[in-house]
Rosetta silent file (secondary structure, phi, psi, omega in degrees, C-alpha in Angstrom):
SEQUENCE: XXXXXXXXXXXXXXXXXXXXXXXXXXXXXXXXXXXXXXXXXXXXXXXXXXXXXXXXXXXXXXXXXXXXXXXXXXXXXXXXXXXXXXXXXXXXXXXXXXXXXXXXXXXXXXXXXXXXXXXXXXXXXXXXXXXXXXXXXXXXXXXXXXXXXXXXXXXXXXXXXXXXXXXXXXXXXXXXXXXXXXXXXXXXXXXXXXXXXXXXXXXXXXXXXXXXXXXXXXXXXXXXXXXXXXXXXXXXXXXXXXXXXXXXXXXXXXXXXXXXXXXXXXXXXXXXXXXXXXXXXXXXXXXXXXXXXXXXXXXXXXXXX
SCORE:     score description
SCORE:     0.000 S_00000001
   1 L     0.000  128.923 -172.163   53.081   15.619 -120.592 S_00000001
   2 L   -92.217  127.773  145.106   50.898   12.787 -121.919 S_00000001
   3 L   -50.088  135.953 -163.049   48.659   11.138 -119.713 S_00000001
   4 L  -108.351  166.267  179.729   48.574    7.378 -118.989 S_00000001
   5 H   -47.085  -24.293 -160.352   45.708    5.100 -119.452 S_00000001
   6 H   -79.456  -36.355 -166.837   45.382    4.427 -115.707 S_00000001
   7 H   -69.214  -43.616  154.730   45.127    8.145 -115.177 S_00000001
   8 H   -52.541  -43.607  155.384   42.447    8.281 -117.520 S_00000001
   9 H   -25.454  -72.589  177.700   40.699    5.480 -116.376 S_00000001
  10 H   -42.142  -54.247 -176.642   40.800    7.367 -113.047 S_00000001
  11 H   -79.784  -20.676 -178.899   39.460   10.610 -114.194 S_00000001
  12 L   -91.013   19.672  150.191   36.464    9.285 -116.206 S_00000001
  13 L   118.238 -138.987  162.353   35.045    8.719 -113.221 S_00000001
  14 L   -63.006  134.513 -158.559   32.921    5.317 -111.824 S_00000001
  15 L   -38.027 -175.730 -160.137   33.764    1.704 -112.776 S_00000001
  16 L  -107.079  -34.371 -168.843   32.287    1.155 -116.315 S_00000001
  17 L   -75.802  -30.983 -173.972   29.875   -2.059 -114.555 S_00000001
  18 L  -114.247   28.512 -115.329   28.073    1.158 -112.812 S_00000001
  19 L  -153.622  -82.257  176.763   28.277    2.919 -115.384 S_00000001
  20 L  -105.885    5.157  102.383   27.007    1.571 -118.767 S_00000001
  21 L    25.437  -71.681 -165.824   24.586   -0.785 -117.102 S_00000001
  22 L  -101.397    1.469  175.704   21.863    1.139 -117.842 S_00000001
  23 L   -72.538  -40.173  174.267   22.490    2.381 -121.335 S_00000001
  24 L   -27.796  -26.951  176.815   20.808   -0.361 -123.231 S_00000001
  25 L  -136.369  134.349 -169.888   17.869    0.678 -122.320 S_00000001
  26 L   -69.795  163.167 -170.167   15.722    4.005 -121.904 S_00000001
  27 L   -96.913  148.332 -162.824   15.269    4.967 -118.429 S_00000001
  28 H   -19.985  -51.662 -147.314   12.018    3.989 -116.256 S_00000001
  29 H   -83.822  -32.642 -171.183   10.399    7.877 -116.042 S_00000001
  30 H   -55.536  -66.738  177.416   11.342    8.103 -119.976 S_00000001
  31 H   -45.079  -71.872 -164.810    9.580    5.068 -120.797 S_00000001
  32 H   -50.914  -42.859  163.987    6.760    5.367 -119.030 S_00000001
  33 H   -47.212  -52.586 -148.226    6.382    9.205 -120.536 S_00000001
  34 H   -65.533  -62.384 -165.744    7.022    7.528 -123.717 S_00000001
  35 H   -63.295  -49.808 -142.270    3.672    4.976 -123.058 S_00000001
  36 H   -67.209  -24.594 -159.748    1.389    7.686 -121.493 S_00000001
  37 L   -87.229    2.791  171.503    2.130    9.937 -124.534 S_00000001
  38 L   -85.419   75.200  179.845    0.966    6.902 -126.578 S_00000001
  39 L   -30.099  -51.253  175.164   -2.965    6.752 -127.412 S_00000001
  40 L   -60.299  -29.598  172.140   -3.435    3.581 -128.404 S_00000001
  41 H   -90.465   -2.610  176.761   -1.663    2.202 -125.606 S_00000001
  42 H  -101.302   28.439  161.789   -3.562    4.414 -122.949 S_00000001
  43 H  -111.698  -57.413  161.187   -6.681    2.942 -124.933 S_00000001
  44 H   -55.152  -55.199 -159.569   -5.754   -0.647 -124.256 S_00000001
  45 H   -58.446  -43.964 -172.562   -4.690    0.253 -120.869 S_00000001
  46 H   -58.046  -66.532  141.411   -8.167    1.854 -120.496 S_00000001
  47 H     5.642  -81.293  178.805   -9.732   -1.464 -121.836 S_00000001
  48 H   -52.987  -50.093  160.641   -7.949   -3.521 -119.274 S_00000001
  49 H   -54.301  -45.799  164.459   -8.986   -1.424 -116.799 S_00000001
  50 H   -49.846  -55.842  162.740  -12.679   -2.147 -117.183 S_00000001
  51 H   -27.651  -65.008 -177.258  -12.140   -5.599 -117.876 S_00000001
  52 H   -61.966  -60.361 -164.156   -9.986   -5.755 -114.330 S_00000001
  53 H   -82.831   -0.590  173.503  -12.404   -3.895 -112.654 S_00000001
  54 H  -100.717  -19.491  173.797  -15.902   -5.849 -113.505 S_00000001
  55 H   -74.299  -27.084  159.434  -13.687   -8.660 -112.302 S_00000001
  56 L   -42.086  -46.437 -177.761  -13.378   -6.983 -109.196 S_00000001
  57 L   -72.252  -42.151 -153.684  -16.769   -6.170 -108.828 S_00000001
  58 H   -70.201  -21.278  161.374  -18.215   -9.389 -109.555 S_00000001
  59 H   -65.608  -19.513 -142.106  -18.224  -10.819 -106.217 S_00000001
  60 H  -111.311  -83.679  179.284  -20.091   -8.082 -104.854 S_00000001
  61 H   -58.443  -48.679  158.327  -22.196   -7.025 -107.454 S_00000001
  62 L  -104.629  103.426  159.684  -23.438  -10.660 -108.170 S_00000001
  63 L   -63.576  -32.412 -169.154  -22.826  -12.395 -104.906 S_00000001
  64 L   -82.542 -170.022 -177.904  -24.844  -16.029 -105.697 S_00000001
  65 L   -82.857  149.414  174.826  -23.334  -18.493 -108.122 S_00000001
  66 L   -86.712  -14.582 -136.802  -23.018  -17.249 -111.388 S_00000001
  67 L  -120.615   17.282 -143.085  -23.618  -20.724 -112.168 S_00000001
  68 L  -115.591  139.927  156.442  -27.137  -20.609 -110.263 S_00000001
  69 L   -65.045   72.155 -152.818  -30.653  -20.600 -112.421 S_00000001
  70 L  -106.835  -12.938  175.183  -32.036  -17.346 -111.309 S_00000001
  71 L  -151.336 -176.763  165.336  -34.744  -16.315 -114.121 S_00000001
  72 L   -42.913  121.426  174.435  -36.450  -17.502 -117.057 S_00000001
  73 L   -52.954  134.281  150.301  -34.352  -19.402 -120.453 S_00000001
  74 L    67.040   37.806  179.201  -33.764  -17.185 -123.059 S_00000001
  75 E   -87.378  129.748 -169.673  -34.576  -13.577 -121.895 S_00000001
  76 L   -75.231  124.279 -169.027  -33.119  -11.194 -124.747 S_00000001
  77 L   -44.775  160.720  175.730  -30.111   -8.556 -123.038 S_00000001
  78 L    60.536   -6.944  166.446  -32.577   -5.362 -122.394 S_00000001
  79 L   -65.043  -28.232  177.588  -36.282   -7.529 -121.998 S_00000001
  80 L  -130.237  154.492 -173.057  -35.474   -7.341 -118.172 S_00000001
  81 L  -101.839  -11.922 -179.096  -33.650   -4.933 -116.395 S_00000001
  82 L   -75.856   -6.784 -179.418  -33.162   -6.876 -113.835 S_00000001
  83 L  -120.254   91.603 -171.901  -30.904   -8.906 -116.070 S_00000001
  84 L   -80.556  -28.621 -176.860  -29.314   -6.376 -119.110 S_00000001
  85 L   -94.137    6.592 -173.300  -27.409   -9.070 -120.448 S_00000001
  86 L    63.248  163.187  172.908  -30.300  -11.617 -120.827 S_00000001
  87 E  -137.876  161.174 -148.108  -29.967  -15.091 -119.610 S_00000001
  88 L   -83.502 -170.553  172.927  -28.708  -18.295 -121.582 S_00000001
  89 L   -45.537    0.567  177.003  -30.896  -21.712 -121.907 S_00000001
  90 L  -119.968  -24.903 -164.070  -30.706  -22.937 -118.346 S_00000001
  91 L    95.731   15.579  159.135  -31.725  -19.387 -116.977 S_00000001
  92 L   -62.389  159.381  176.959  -28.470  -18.040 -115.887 S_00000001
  93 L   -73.384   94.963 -166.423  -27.340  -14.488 -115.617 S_00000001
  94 H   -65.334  -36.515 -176.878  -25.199  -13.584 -118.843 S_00000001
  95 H   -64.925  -30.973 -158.412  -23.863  -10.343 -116.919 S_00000001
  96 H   -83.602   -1.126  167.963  -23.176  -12.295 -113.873 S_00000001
  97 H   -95.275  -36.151 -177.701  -21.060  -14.827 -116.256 S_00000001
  98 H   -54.198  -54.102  176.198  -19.166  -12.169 -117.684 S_00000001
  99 H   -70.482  -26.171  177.084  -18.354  -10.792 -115.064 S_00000001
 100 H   -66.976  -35.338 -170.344  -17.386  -13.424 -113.176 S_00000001
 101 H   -72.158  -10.277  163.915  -15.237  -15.362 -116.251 S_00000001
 102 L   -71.420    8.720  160.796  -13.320  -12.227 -116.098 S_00000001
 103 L   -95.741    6.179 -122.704  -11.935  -13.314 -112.918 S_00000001
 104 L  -160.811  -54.996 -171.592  -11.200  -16.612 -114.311 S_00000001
 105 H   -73.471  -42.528  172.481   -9.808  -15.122 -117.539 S_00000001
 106 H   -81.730  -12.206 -173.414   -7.333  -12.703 -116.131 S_00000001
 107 H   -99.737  -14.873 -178.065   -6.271  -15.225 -113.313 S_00000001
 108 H   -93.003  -46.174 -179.980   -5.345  -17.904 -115.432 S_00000001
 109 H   -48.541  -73.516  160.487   -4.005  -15.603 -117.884 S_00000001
 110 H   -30.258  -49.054  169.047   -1.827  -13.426 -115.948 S_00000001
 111 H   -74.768  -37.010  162.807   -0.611  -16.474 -113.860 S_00000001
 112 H   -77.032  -38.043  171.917    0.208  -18.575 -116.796 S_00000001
 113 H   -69.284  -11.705 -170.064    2.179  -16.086 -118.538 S_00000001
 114 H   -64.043  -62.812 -166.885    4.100  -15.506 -114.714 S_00000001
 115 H   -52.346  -62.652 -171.869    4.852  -19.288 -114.934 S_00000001
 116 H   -71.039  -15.083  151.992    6.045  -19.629 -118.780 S_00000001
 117 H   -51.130  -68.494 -158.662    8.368  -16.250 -117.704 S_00000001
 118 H   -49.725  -36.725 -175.607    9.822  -17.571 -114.680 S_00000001
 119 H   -62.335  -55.942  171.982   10.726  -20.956 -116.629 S_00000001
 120 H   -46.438  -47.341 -167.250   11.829  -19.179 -119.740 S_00000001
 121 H   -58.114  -50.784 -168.095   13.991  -16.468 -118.442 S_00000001
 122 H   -49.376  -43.948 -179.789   15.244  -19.232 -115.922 S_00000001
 123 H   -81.849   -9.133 -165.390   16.129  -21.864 -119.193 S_00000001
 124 H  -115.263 -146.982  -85.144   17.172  -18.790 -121.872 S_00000001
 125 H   -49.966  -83.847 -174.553   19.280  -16.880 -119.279 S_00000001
 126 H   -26.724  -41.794 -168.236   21.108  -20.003 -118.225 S_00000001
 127 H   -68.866  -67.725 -159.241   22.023  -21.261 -122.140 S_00000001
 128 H   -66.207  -11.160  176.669   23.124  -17.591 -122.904 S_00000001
 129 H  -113.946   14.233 -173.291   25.175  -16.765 -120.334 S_00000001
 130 H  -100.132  -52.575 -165.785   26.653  -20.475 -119.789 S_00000001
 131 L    82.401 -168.885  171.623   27.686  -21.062 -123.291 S_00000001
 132 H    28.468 -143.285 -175.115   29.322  -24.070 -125.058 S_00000001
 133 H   -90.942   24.197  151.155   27.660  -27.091 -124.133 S_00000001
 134 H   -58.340  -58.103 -142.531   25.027  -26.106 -121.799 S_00000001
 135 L  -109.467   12.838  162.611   23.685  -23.705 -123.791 S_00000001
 136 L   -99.081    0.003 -175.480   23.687  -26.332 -127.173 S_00000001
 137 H  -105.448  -40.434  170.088   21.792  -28.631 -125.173 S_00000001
 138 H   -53.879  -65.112 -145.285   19.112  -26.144 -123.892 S_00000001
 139 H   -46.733  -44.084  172.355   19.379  -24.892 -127.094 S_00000001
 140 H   -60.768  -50.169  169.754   17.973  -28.341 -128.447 S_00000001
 141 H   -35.156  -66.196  164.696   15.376  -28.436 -125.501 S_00000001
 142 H   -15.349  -92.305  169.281   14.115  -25.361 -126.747 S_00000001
 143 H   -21.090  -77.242 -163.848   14.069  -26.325 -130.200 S_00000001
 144 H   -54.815  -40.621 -176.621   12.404  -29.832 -129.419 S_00000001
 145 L   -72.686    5.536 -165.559    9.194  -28.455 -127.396 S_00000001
 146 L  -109.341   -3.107  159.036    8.931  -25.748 -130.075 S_00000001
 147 L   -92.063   -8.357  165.499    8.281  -28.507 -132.502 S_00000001
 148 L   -86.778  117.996  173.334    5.787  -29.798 -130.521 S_00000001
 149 L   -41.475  115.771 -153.625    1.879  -28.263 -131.445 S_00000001
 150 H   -81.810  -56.972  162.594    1.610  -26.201 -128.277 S_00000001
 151 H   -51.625  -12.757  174.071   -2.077  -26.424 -128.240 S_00000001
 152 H   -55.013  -60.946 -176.713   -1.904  -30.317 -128.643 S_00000001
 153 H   -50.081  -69.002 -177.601    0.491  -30.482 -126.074 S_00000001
 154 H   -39.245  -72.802 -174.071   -1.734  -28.128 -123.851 S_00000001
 155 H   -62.187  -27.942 -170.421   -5.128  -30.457 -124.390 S_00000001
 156 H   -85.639  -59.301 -172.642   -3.094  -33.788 -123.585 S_00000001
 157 H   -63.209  -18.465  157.521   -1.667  -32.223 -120.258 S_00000001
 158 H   -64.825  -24.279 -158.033   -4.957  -31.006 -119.014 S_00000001
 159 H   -90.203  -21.253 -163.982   -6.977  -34.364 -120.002 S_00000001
 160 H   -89.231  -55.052  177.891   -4.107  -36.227 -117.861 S_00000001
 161 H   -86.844    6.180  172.298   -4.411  -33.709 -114.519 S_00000001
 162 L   103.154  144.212  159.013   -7.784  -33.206 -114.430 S_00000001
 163 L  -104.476  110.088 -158.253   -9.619  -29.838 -115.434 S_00000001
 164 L  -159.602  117.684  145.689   -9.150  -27.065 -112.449 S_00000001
 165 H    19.911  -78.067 -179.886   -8.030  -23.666 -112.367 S_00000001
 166 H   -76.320   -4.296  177.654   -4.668  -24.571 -111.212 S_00000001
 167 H  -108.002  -12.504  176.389   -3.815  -27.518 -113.708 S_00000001
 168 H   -92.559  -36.879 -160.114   -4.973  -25.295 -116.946 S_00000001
 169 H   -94.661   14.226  164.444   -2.856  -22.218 -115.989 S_00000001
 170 H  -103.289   -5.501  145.810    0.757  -24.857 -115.135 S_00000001
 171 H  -117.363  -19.436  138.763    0.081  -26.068 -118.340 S_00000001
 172 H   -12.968  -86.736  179.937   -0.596  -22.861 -120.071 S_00000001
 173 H   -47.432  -41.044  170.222    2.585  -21.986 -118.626 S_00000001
 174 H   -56.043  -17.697  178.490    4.183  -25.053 -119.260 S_00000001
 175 H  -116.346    3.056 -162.162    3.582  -24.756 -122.941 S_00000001
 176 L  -134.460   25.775 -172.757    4.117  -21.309 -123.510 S_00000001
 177 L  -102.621  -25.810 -153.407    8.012  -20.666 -121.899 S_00000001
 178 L   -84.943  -15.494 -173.124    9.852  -22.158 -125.166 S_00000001
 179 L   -99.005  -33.380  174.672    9.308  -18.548 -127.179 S_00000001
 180 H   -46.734  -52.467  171.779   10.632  -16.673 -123.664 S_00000001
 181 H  -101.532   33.421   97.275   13.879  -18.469 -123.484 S_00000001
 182 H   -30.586  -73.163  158.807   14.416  -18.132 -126.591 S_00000001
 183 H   -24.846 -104.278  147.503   14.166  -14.599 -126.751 S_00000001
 184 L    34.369  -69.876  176.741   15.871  -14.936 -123.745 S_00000001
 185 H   -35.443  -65.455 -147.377   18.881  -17.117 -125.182 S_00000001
 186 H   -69.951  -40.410  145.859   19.419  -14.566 -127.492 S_00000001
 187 H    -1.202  -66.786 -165.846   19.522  -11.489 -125.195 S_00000001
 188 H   -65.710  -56.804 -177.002   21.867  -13.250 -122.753 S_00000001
 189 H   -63.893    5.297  165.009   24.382  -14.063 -125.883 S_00000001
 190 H   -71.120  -52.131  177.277   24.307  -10.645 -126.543 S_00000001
 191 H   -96.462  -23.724 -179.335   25.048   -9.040 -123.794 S_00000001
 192 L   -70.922    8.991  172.395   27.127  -11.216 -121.953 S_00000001
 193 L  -127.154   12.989 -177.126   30.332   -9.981 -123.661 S_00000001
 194 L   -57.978 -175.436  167.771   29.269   -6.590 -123.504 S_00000001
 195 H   -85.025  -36.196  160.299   31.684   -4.304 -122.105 S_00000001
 196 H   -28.146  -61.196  167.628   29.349   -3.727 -118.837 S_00000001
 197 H   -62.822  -58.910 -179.032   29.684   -7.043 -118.144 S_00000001
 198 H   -48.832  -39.323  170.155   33.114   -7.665 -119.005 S_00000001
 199 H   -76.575  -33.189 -161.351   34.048   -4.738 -116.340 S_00000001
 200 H   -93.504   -0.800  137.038   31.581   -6.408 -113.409 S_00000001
 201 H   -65.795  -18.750 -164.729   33.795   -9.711 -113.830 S_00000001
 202 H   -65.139  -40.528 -172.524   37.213   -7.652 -113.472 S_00000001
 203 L   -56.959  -11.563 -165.885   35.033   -6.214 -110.115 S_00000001
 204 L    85.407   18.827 -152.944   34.819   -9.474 -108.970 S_00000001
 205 L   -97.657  170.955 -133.777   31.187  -10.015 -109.270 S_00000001
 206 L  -126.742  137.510 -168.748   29.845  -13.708 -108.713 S_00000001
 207 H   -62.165  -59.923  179.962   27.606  -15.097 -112.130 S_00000001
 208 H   -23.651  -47.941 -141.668   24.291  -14.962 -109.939 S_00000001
 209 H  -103.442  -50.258  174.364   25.134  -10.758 -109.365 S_00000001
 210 H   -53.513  -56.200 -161.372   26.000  -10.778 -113.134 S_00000001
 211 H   -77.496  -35.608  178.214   22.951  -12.507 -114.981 S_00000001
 212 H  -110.644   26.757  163.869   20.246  -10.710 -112.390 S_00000001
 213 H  -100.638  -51.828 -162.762   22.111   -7.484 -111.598 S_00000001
 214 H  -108.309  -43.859  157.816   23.494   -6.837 -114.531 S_00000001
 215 H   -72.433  -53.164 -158.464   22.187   -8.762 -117.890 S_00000001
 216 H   -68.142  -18.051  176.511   18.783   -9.703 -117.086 S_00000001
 217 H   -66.089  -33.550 -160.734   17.790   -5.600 -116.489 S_00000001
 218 H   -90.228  -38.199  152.526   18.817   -4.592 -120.175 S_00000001
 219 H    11.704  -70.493 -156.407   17.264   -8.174 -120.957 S_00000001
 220 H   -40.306  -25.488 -172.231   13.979   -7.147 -119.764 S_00000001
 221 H   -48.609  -61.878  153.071   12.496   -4.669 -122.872 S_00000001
 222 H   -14.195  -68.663 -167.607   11.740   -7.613 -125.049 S_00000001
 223 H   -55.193  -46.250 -171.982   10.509   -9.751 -122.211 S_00000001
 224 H   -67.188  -73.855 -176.272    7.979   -7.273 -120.789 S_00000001
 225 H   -16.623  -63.915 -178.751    6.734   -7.120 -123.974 S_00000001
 226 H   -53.399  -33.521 -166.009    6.356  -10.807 -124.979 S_00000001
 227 H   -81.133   18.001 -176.579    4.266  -11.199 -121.525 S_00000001
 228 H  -105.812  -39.908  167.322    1.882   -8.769 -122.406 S_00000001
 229 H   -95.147   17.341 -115.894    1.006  -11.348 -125.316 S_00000001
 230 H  -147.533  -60.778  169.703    1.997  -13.899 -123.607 S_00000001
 231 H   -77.184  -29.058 -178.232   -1.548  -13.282 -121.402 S_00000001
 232 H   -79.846   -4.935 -178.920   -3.459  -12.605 -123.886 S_00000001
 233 H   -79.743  -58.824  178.954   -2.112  -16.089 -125.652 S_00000001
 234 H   -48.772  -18.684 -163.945   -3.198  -17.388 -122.125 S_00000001
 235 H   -80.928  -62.579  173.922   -6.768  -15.971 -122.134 S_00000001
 236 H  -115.650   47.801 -173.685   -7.441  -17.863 -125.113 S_00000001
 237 H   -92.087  -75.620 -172.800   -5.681  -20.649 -124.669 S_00000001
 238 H   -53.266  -42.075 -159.318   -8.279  -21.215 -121.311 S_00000001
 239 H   -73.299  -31.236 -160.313  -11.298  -19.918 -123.794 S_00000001
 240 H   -92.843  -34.349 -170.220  -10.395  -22.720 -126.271 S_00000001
 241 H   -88.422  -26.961 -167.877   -9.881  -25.269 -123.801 S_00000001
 242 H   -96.501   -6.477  172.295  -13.722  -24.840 -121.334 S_00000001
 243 L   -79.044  -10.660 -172.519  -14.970  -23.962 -124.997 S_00000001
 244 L  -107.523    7.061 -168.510  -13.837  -27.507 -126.019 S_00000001
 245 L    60.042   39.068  166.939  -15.287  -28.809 -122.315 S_00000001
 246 L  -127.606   29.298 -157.558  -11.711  -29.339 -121.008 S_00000001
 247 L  -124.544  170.803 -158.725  -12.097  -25.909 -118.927 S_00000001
 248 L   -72.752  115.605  158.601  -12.566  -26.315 -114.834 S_00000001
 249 L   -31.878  -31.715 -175.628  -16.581  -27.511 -114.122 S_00000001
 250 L  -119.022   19.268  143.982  -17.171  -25.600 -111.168 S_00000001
 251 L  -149.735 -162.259 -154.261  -16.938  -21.783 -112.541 S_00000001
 252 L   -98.485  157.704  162.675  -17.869  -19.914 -115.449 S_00000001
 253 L  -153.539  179.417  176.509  -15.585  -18.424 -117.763 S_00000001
 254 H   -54.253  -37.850 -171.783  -16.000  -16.940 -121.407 S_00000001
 255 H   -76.297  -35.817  167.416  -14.938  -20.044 -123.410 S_00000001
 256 H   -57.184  -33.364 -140.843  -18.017  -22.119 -121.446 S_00000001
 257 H   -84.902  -19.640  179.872  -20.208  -19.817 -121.770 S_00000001
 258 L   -87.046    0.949  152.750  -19.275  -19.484 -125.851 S_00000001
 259 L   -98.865  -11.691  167.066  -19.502  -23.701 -125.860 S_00000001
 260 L   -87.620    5.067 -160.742  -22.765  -23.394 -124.106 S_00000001
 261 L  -126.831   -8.714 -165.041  -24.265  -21.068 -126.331 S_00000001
 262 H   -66.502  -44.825  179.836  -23.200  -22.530 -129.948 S_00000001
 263 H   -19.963  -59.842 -139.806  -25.929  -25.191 -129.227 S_00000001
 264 H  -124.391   29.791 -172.396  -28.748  -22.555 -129.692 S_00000001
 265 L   -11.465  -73.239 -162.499  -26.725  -20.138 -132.525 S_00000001
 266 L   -82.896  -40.944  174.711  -29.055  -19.551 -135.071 S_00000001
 267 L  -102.531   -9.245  175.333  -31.803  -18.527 -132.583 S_00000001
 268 L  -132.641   59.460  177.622  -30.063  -16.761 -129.246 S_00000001
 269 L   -38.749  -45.807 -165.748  -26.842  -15.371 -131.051 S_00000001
 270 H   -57.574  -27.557 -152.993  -25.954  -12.882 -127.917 S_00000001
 271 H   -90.305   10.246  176.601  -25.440  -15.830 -125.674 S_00000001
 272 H   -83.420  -72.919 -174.191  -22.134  -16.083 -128.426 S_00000001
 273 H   -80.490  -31.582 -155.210  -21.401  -12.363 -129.276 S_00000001
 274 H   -92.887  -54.407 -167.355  -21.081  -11.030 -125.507 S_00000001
 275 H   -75.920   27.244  171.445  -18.558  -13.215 -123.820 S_00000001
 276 H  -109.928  -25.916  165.020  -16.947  -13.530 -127.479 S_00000001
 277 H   -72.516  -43.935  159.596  -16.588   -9.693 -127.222 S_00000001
 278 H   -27.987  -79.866 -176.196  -15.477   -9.903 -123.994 S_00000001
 279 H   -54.693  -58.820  170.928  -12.634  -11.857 -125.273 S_00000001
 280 H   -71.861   -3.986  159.219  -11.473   -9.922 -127.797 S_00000001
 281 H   -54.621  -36.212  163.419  -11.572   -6.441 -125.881 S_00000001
 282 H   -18.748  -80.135 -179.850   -9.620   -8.477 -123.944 S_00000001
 283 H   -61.446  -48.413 -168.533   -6.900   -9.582 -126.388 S_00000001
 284 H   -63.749  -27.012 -167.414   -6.996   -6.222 -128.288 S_00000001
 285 H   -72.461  -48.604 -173.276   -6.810   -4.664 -125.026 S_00000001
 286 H   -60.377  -62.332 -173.152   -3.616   -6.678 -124.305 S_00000001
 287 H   -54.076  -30.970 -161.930   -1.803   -6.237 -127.959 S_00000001
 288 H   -65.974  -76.241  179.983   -2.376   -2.323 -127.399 S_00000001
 289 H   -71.671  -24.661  163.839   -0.118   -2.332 -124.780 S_00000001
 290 H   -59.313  -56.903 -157.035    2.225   -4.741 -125.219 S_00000001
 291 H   -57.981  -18.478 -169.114    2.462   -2.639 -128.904 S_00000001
 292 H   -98.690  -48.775  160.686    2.761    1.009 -126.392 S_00000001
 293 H   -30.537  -71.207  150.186    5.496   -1.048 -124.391 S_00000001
 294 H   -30.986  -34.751  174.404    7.483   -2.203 -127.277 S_00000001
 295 H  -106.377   -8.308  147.773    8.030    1.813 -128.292 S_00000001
 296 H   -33.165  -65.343 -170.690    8.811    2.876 -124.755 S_00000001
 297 L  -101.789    6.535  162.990   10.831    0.602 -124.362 S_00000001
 298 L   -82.890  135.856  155.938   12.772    0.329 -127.612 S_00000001
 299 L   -75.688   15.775  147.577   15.825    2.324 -127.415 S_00000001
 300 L   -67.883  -58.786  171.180   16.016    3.298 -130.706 S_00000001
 301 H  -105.602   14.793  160.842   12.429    5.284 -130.101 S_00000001
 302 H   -97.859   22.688 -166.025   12.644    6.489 -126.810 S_00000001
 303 H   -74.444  -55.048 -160.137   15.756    8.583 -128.324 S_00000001
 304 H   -56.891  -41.015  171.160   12.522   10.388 -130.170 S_00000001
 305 L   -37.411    0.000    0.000   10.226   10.762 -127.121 S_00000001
């Protein structure tokens, strides 16, 4: 006696919406074995940590303004101990800048790539899982800001709102969302005919339960990625703009202190090279892991893990 389809259905268990959901992607405890078992990306990781944690520090360990004249112009890192990092032409504290623009560097960073996610996912999820002409006219939105010089763009909207903390990392973000939903777009038109999907409408599910139940999780490999350069695009994105004097006046960050130091080049180089080192442990710190992320979380290589 042959079985019917229904019966079969029946016997292979839970809908297909609960089912195949989660194949797209390797699962959490994989991935993450996948990264730790990665050096390079536990080397970035390490990186970050330091980085994170002198930012931490820095109220504490230098309590006064960072921004404060506390010794002598132009002491060389190691002539005083009380200062290891030397201090620049006004008689500031080079460690006590470092440390501080790394609180400055990571908050704008981190926070600007949050913002150009939340926009992106929000404009690329909608086009791809809307279709027709929704998703041709985002599609042109897209398109048009991605023709716009992002860095232009970036320097006209700060010079307009004033330069503060909170108006460089909403236009960070504001300039840096157009490569997310993209991505993004393409994801959603991908998946949104999958068969996963296609079983959690016959369930009855509601689009909202579909794009952030059910799409936007296998969505996510990509995404997590992109934001891991996505901060480090922010870090010097901020560094370019207080190195150009567009960066906020009242704290320090790496890109002043590398427009404050150019001045005096040829004869106090360090006041250049540290918070220019800074920044790229930074970035490199950043790429490491997005690059240990990216092999986690491709399914294709966590078959290999």
């Amino acid at each position: 006696m042959t079985s019917s389809p229904m019966t079969l259905r029946l016997a292979e268990g839970p809908p297909a919406a609960d089912r195949v959901a989660a194949l797209p992607a390797p699962a959490p405890r994989r991935a993450l074995r996948a990264f730790l078992r990665n050096p390079t990306a536990l080397s970035g990781l390490a990186i970050l940590g330091v980085v994170a944690a002198a930012a931490l520090a820095a109220p504490f360990v230098y309590p006064d303004d960072p921004l404060g004249m506390v010794a002598q112009p132009f002491l060389w890192p190691g002539q005083d101990p009380t200062y290891p990092l030397g201090t620049d032409s006004l008689g500031r504290d080079v460690a006590a800048g470092v440390a501080h623009g790394a609180r400055v560097s990571l908050l704008v960073g981190f926070a600007a790539a949050a913002t150009g996610l939340a926009l992106g996912v929000l404009v690329g999820a909608t086009a791809g899982y809307a279709g027709g002409r929704i998703d041709r006219a985002l599609g042109r939105l897209i398109a048009l800001f991605q023709t716009i010089p992002a860095f232009i763009l970036l320097v006209v909207l700060v010079a307009i709102a004033q330069p503060s903390i909170p108006a460089i990392t909403l236009a960070i973000g504001a300039t840096s969302w157009p490569t997310v939903a993209r991505l993004t777009r393409a994801e959603f038109r991908s998946l949104r005919e999958k068969d996963f999907v296609t079983a959690a409408r016959g369930l009855g599910y509601g689009p909202l339960r579909i794009v952030f139940a059910e799409i936007l999780p296998n969505a996510l490999p990509p995404i997590v990625v992109t934001a891991s350069v996505m901060v480090a695009s922010g870090i010097l994105m901020e560094s370019a703009l207080s190195f150009m004097g567009l960066g906020d006046p009242n704290v320090v960050s790496w890109g002043s202190m590398i427009g404050s130091g150019r001045e005096v080049l040829r004869s106090a180089w360090y006041l250049t090279a540290i918070p220019g080192v800074a920044i790229v442990l930074s970035v490199l710190a950043l790429n490491l892991v997005g690059d240990g992320l990216n092999d986690a979380l491709n399914p294709r290589l966590a078959g290999e893990a």
